[in-house]
Structure formats: structure tokens, C-alpha cells
C-alpha positions as CSV (number, residue, x, y, z in Angstrom):
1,X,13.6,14.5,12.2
2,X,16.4,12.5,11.3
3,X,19.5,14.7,12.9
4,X,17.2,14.7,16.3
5,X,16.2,11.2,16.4
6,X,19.4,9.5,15.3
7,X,20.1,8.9,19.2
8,X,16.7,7.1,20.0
9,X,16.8,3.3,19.4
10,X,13.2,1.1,19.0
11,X,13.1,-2.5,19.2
12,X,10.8,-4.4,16.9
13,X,9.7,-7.4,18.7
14,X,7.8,-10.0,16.1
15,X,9.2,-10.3,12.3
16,X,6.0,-11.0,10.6
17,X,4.2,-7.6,7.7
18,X,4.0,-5.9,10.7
19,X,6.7,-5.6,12.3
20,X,9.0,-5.7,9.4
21,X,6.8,-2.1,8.3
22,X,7.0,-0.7,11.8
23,X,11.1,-1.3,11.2
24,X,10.4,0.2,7.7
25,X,9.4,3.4,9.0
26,X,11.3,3.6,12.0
27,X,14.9,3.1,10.0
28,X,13.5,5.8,7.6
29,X,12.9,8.2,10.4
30,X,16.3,7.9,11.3
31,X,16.4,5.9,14.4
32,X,18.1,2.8,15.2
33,X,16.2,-0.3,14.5
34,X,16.7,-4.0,16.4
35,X,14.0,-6.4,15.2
36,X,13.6,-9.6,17.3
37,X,11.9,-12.6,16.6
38,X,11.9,-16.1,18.4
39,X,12.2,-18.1,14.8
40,X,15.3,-18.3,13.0
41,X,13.9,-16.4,10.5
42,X,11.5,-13.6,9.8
43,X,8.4,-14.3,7.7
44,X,7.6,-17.9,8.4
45,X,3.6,-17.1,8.4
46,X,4.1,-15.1,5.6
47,X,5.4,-17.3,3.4
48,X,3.6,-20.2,4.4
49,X,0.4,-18.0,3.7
50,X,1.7,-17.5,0.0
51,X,2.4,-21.1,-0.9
52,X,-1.3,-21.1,-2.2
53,X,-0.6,-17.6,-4.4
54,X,0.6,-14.7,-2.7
55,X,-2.5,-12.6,-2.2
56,X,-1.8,-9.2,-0.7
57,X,-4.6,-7.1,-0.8
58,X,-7.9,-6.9,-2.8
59,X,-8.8,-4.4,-5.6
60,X,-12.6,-3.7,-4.3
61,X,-13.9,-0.1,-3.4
62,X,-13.2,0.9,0.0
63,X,-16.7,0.8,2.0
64,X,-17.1,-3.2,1.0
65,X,-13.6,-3.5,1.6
66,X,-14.3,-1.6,5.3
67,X,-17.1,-3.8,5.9
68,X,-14.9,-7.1,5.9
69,X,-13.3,-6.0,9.4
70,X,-16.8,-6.4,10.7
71,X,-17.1,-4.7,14.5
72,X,-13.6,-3.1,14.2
73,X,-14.1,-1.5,11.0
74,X,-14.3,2.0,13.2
75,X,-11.1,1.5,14.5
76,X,-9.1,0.1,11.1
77,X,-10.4,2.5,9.1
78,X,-8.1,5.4,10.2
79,X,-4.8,2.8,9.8
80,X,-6.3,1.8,5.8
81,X,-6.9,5.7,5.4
82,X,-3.4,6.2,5.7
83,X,-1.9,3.3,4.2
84,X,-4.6,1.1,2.0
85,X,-4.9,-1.1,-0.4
86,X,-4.1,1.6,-3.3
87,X,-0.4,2.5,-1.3
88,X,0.2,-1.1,0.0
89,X,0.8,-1.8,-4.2
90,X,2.4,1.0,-4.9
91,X,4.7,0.4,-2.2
92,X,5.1,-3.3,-3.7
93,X,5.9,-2.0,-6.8
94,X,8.5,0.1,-5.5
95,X,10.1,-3.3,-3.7
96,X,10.3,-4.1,-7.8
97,X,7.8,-6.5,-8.1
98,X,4.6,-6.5,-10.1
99,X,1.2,-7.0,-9.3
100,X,-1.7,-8.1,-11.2
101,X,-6.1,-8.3,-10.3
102,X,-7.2,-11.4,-10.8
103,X,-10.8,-12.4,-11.7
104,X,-12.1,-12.1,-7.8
105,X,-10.6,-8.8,-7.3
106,X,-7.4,-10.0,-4.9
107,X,-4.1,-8.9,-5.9
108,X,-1.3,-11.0,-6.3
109,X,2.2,-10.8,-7.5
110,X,2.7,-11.8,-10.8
111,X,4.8,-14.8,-10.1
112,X,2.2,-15.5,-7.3
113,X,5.4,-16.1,-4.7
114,X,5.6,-14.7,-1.7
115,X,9.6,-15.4,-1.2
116,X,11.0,-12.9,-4.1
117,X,8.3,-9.6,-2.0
118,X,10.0,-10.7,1.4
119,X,13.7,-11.1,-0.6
120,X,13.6,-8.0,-1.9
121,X,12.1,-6.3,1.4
122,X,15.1,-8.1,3.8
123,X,17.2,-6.8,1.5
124,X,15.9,-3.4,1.6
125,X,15.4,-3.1,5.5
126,X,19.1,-4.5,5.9
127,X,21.0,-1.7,3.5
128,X,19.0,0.2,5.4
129,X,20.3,-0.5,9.0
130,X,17.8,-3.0,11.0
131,X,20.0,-4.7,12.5
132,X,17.8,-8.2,13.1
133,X,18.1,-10.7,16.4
134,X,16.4,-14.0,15.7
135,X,15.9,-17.0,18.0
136,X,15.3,-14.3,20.8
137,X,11.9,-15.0,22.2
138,X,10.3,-12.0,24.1
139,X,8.7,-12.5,27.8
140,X,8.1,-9.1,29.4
141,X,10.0,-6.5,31.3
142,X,12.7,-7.4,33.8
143,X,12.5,-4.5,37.4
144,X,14.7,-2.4,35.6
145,X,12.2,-1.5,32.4
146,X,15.0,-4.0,30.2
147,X,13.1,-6.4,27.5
148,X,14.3,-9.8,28.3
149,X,14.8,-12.3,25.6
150,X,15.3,-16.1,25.9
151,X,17.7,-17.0,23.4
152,X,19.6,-20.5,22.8
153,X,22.7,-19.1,24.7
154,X,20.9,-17.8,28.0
155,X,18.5,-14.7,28.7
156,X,19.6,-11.4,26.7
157,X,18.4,-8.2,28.1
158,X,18.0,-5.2,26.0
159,X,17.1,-1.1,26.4
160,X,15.2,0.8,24.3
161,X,13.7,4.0,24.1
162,X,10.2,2.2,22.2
163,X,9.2,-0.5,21.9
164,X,7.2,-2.0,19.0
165,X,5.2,-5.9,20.1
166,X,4.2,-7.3,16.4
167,X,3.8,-10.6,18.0
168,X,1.1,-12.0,15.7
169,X,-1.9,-14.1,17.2
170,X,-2.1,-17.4,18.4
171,X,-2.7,-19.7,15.3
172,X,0.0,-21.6,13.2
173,X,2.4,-22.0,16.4
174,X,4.9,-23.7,14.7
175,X,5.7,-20.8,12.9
176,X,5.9,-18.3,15.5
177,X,2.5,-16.8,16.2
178,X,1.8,-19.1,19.8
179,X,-0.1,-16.4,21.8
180,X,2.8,-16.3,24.6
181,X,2.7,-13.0,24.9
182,X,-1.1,-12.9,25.8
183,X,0.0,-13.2,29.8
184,X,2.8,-10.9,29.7
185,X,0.6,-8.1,29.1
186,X,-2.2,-9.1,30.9
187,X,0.1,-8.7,33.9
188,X,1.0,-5.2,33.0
189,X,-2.7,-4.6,33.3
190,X,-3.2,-4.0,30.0
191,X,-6.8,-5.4,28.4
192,X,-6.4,-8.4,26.2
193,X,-10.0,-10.0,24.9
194,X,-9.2,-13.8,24.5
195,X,-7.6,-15.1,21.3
196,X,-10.0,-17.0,18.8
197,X,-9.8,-19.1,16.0
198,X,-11.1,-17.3,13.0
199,X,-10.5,-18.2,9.1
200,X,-11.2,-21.6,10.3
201,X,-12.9,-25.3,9.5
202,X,-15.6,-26.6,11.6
203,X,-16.5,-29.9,13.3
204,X,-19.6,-32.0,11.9
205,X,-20.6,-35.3,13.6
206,X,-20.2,-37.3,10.6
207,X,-20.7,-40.5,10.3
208,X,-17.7,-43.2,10.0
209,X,-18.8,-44.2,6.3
210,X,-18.8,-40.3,5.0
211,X,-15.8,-39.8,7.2
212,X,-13.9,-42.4,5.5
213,X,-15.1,-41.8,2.2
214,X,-14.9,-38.5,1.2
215,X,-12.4,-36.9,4.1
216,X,-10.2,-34.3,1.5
217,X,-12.5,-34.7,-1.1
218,X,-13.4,-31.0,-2.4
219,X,-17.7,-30.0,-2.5
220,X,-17.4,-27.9,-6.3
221,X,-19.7,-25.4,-7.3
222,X,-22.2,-24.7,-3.9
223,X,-23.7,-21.9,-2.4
224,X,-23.7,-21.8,1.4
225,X,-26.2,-19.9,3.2
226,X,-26.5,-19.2,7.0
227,X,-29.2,-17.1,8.9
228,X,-28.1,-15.1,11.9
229,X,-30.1,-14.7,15.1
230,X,-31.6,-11.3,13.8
231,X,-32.6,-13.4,10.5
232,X,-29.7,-11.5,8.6
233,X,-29.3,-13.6,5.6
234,X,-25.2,-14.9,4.7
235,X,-24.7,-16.4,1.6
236,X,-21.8,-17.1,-0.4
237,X,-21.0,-19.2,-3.8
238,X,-17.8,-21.2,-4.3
239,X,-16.0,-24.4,-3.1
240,X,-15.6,-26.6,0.1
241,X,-13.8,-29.5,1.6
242,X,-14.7,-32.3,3.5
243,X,-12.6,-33.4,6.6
244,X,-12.4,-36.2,8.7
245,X,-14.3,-34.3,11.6
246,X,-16.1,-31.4,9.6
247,X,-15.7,-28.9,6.9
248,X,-13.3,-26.8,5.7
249,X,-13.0,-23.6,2.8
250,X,-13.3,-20.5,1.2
251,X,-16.8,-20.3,1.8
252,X,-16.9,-21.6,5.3
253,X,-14.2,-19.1,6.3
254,X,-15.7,-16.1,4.9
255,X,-18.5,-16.9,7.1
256,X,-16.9,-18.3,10.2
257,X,-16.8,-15.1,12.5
258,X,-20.6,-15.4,12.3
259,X,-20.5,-19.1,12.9
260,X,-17.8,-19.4,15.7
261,X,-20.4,-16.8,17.7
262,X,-23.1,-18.6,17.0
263,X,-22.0,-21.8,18.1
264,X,-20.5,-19.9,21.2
265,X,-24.0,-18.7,21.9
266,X,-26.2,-21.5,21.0
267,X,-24.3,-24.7,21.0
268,X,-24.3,-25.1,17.4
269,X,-24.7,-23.7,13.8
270,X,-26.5,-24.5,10.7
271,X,-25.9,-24.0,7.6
272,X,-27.7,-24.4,4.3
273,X,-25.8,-26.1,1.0
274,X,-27.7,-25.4,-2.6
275,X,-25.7,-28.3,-4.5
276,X,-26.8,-27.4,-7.7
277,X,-26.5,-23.2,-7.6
278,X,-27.0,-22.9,-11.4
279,X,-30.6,-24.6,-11.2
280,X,-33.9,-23.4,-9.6
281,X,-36.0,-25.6,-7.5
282,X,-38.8,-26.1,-10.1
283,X,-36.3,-27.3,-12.5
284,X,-34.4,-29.3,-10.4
285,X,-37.8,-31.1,-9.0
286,X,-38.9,-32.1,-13.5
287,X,-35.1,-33.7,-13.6
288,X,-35.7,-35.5,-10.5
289,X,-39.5,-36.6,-11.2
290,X,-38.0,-37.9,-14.5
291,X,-38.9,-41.6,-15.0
292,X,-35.4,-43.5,-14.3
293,X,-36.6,-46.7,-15.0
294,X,-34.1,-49.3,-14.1
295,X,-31.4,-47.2,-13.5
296,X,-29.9,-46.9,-10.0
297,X,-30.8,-43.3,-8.0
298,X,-27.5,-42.6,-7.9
299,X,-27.2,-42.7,-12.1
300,X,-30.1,-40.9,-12.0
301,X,-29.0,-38.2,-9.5
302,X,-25.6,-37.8,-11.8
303,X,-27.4,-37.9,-15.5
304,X,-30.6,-35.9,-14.2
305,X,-29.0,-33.5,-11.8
306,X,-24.9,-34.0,-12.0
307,X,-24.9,-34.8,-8.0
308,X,-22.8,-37.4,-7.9
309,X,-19.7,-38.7,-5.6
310,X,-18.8,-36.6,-2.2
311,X,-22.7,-34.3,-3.3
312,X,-24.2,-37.8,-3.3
313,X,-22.7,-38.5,-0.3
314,X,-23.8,-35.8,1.9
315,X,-27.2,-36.5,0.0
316,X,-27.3,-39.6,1.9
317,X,-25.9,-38.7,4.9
318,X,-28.0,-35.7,5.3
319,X,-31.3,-36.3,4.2
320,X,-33.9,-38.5,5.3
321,X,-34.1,-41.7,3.5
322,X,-37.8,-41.0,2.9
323,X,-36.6,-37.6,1.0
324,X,-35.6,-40.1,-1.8
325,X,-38.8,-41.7,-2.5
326,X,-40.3,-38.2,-3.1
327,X,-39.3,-36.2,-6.0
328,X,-40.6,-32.8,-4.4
329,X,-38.5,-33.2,-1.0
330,X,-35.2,-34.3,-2.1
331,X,-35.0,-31.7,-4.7
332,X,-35.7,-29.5,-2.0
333,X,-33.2,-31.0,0.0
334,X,-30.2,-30.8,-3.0
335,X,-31.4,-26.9,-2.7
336,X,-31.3,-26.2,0.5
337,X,-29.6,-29.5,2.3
338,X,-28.8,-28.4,6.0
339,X,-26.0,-28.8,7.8
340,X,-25.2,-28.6,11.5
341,X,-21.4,-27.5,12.9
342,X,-20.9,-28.1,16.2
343,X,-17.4,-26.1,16.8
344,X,-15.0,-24.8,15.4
345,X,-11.4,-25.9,14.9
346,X,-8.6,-26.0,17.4
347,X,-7.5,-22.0,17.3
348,X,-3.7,-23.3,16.3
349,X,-5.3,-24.9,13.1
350,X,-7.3,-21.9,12.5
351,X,-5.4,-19.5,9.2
352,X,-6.0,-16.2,11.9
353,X,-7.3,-15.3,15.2
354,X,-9.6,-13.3,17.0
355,X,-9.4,-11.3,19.8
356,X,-6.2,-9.3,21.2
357,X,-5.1,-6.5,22.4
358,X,-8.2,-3.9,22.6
359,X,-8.2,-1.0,20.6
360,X,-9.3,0.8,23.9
361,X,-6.4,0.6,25.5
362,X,-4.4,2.0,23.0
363,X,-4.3,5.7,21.6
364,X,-4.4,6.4,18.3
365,X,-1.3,5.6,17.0
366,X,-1.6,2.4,18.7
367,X,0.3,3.2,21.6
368,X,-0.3,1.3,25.1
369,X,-1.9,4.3,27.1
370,X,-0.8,2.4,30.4
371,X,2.6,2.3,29.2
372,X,3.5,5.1,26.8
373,X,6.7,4.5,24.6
374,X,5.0,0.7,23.6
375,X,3.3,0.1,20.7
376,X,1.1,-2.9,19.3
377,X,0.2,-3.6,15.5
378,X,-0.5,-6.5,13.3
379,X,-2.9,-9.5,14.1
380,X,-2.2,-9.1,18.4
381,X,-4.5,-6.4,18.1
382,X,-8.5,-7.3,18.3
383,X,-9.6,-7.6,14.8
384,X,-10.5,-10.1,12.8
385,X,-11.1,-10.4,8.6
386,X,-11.8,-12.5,5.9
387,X,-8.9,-14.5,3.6
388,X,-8.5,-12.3,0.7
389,X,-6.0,-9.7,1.3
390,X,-7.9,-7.7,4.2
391,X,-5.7,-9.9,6.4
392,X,-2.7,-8.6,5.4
393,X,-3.5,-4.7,4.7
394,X,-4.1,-4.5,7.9
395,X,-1.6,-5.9,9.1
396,X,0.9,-3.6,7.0
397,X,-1.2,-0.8,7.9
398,X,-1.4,-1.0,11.3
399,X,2.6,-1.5,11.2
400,X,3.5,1.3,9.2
401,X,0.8,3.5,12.2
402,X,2.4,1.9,15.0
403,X,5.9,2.5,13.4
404,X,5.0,6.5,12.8
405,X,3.6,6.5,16.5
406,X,6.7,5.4,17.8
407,X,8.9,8.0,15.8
408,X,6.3,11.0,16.8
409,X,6.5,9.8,20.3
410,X,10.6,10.1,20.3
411,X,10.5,13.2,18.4
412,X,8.0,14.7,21.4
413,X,10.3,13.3,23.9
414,X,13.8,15.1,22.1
415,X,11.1,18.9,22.5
């Protein structure tokens, strides 16, 4: 394919995972490769997203791992078919750098950095031939079918024979993902479905004293539960974090697809917090009947029940001061203390989005079937997943598809 295809010339517009693997492929397939990306440097996302512990995929069995892409599984399976979890380490591994499972199943390099993977892969992609453009910013097509870039010494214009848009989704702004590319397409008549936040903290209508007191104070050791419209049951066990207009976390984004839509349907969402996950009701009710004799209820709380400071707080703020004069209704309020979210974070604080491109107007190998020759991958595309790794893998994935597309498209073409 090489000797045929060494003519053809793809540009890569967006430097983020998917991109850079769509340029992966393409400069393996023997093409020529020019990666653009409005930033002055590729990755920004990426590496912010690591700054926590690089974590690049997760280590469970396929159909749970399927499940987290929710109404899109149908449509990512076939990318994680051919380039999973399994292949997205052993392709680390071959960039050098070693990966370990933690106790949670995600993977994560073993100096948990995300700057020595995207080192090592610049340095790769570079000896390989991409030839990379930054501070061009992409908006559309000039008459003449010519990309058109704005760039800080007036518009550039380029030709090429694909065209590869990796152009992210609309959260995180700052570092490139803005959704600016949402209209450009739209224009060309191709369906977007409207970008979303997703992976994101909520708003709560707390009051001034809880807001105050315990904003960026961390909720240890809860178990959230939320019940969907059809009475599906949603639970999950782990950590949050107050804000000064909500809630924020692990837990809370592994559950905020179902919340956003909620709140989009109804006006509002609640959710249930078990404070003391490691105690059953009956035995939380004896600690709380316990005489506490002079002590204060909130020494009691702590020595009978270990609720104390921002648990306390919500305590108060949450249930009904007649909840404390009964043993029976505030233990069942510590089990099961409700909380009501109201919306959801501005989409450009939001870790992902929702929404994108959809899959329907693209073939199978991702390409635009209103404009063949242009391809879309990466987080522009309408999916959504949880934190954990199933962001990136299919981000990679869909790349490394979008990047083979392109490449059997040309080679069609040179018949």
C-alpha cells in the first residue's frame, strides 16, 4: 500500500489521542501526514487529564466494559473490537513504557505521568514523518474544497486528499476542546446532536452557612444511590466533594449521564447518600438511641456513629430538625439522606461532553457519508463514558478506525 499511497496526503486536524493515532496509522500507511492544531502544542487535555494519575484504560472484561458507553455501546463496539483495551497496552508498551492494574481495575503507567507516553509518542510520530502545524485553528472549507486555517500570521489554506477532524468536544476550552467546529459542520449539512456536559459536578441550593463551611471539603466513605424513571436502581460506593454551588466526584460522575437527563426531563434530580455504608440501619438506630447524657449531638453523632464535620453538616442541612429528636428517623436519614441537584455544571467545567457528530451520518469507518474523503473520531463524535479509562480507549480506538478509513479510502481512489 505504501508504493501506491506515497502520493496521497491527509491532514489531521485536532492533536489530542485521537488525532495523534489517526496520524499513527496514516504515516504507517505510507502517506503524508500534516497534523494541525489551534494550541501551541498537542496534548494539552491529555496531560491535564493525567495530572491526577495517568489512567488509560481499565482491565475489566469486555461486556461491563461495553456497558459503560451506555446508548452508543452498538456503535463503539466495532472500534474497541479492533483496537481495545488489551491492544491499547500493548501498544503502550511498545512506546517503552510500563503499565500496571491498580486495585479498581484502571491501568496506569507506572510512573503514573502522562508527559513521558506523549514524549515518547511525539517522538515516534516525528521520526516517522508528521510533519505538525500548531496555532492553526480550523474553520471550514473555502469555495475551492481548501481547509482554511487561522493562524497568528493570517489565514493559511491547505489541500488534501482526506481529511481527518479530531477536534475534541466542547469542555476544558482553554485547552483546545471549545466546540467551534460544531457550526462548521452543521453548515455542510452534516447532523450534529448538541454538545453536553458529561463527567460533571452538579448544582445544589445550599444554604450560605454549608456553602461557606464545607465548600472543597471531601464526603469520605458514602454510597450514592439514584432511582431512574423506570425505577432502575444506580448505586455506587466511594468519595465526594462539596462545592460552593453543589457537588462534585467520582461517584457523582459515574452517574451523571443519568442525572443530567433527568434533570433535563424533570427539573431536578435526587439522590440518596448512606453516610455510614459499612453499618445497617438496625445498627445504626441502637448507636443512635444510646443514652448521650450530657454530651452535645454532635459528640454523640461522632463517638456513636463517626458522622462528624462536612457528614454532620449535610445532617443538618438536610434533615428535618425534628429527625434529631427521634432516634428511628435520623438514623434513617444518615442511611438514606436525600439530596436534590438542580443542574448540572457549565459544559466548559464539565471533564467530557456529550453529544457530537452522530454515528448515522458516518459510515463505518467513520467517514462523513455527505462528504466522502472526511473522517471524524475522538470525543466530537456522539458518545459519552464514565472517568476511568473508557474515555480514552475510545478515543484511541476510534482514531486508529478513522485513521485506517482514510488510508482504505485513498487506496480505493489510486484502483
Amino acid at each position: 500500500m505504501k508504493n501506491k499511497l506515497n502520493a496521497w496526503s491527509v491532514a489531521v486536524i485536532g492533536g489530542g489521542p485521537a488525532g495523534l493515532m489517526a496520524a499513527e496509522v496514516l504515516i504507517r500507511g505510507g502517506v503524508r501526514v500534516d497534523l494541525y492544531d489551534a494550541m501551541p502544542s498537542v496534548g494539552r487535555k491529555f496531560l491535564m487529564a493525567g495530572k491526577g494519575g495517568m489512567n488509560i484504560t481499565h482491565s475489566e472484561p469486555m461486556e461491563p466494559f461495553l456497558s459503560r458507553y451506555g446508548a452508543r455501546r452498538v456503535q463503539v463496539k466495532p472500534l474497541l473490537d479492533s483496537f481495545g483495551p488489551e491492544a491499547l497496552r500493548e501498544w503502550v508498551h511498545d512506546l517503552g513504557i510500563a503499565t500496571f492494574v491498580g486495585t479498581s481495575g484502571r491501568v496506569f503507567p507506572t510512573d503514573m505521568k502522562a508527559a513521558p507516553l506523549l514524549r515518547a509518542w511525539l517522538h515516534r510520530l516525528r521520526d516517522a514523518g508528521v510533519h505538525f502545524h500548531m496555532r492553526h485553528r480550523w474553520y471550514g472549507w473555502n469555495e475551492n474544497g481548501a481547509l482554511r486555517f487561522a493562524t497568528p500570521q493570517g489565514e493559511h489554506t491547505a489541500n488534501a486528499d482526506a481529511v481527518v477532524l479530531a477536534l475534541g468536544g466542547g469542555s476544558w476550552a482553554r485547552l483546545g476542546s471549545d466546540g467551534a467546529w460544531v457550526p462548521l459542520l452543521e453548515q455542510r449539512g452534516i447532523p450534529v446532536v448538541p454538545l453536553r456536559p458529561a463527567n460533571c459536578g452538579f448544582d445544589v441550593s445550599w444554604s450560605e452557612y454549608l456553602s461557606s463551611r464545607f465548600a472543597g471539603h471531601p464526603i469520605k466513605a458514602v454510597t450514592v444511590t439514584f432511582i431512574d424513571a423506570a425505577g432502575g436502581i444506580h448505586r455506587q460506593q466511594g468519595d465526594l466533594m462539596v462545592t460552593a454551588t453543589g457537588i462534585e466526584g467520582g461517584l457523582i460522575y459515574a452517574l451523571s449521564a443519568l442525572l443530567r437527563d433527568a434533570i433535563a426531563a424533570t427539573g431536578a434530580a435526587v439522590i440518596y447518600l448512606d453516610l455510614t455504608p459499612g453499618k445497617d440501619l438496625p445498627r445504626v438506630i441502637a448507636e443512635i438511641a444510646h443514652p448521650r447524657g450530657s454530651r452535645s449531638m454532635a459528640s454523640h453523632l461522632q463517638s456513636r456513629a463517626n458522622i462528624k464535620g462536612v457528614k454532620t453538616g449535610l445532617l443538618r442541612e438536610l434533615a428535618p430538625p425534628s429527625d434529631f429528636a427521634n432516634p428511628e428517623r435520623l438514623a434513617a436519614a444518615i442511611k438514606s439522606l436525600p439530596l436534590r441537584l438542580i443542574a448540572p455544571r457549565p459544559l466548559d467545567e464539565a471533564i467530557s461532553s456529550a453529544g457530537g457528530v452522530a454515528f448515522e451520518a458516518l459510515d463505518e469507518c467513520l467517514m462523513v457519508r455527505a462528504m466522502p474523503g472526511v473522517f471524524c473520531a475522538g470525543e466530537m463524535l456522539d458518545w459519552e463514558a464514565p472517568t476511568g479509562g473508557y474515555l480514552l480507549t475510545a478515543c484511541f480506538a476510534s482514531g486508529r478506525t478513522a485513521g485506517l478509513g482514510a488510508l482504505a479510502h485513498l487506496e480505493y481512489r489510486n484502483v
